[in-house]
C-alpha positions in Angstrom: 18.1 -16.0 -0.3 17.9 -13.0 2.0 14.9 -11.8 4.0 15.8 -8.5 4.1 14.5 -7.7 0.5 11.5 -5.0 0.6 8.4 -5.4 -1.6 5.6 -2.5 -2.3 2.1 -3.4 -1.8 -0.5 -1.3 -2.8 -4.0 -1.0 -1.3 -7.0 1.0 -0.7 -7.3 2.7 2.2 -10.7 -0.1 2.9 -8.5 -3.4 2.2 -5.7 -1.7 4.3 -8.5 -1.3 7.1 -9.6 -4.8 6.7 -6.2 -6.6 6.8 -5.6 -4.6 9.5 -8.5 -5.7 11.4 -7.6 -8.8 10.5 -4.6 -9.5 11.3 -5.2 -7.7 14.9 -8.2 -10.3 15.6 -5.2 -13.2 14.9 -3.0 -11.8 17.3 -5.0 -10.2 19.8 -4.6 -13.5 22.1 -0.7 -13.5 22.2 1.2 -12.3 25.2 2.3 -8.6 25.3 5.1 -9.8 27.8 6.6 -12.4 26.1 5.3 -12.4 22.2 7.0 -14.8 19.7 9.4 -13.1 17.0 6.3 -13.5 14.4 3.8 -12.3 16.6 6.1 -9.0 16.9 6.9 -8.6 13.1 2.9 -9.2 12.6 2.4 -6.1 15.5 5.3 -4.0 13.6 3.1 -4.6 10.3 -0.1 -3.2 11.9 1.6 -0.2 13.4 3.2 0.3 10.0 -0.6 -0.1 8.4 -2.1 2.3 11.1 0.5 5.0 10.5 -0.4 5.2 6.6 -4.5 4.8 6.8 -3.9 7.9 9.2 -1.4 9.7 6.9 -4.2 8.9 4.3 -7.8 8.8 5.6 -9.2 12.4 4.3 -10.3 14.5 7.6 -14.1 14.6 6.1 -14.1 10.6 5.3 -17.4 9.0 6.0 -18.7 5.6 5.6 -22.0 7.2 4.5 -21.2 6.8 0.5 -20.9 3.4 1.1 -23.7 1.0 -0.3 
């Protein structure tokens, strides 16, 4: 089976935050000089997840209509 199949995934812009956040806390403590091959795909993963919460957060979003 190849790895190089894509999938869609489709999130709110709040769970795409979260897993973000998430997944930044888990990695946070690996090396920057010498990262394994799953810390970098993890890193590549959040750079792709901070490109479209930018591209989608709404210039006047607040968390002030949140409960």
């Amino acid at each position: 089976m190849s790895c190089d199949i894509d999938i869609d995934l489709k999130l709110n812009i709040h769970q795409a935050a979260l897993i973000r956040e998430y997944l930044f806390l888990h990695t946070k403590q690996d090396s920057y000089e010498f990262p394994s091959q799953r810390t970098l795909m993890i890193r590549e993963f959040i750079r792709q997840l901070d490109e479209q919460i930018e591209a989608n957060l709404p210039e006047d979003h607040t968390h002030d209509e949140e409960p």
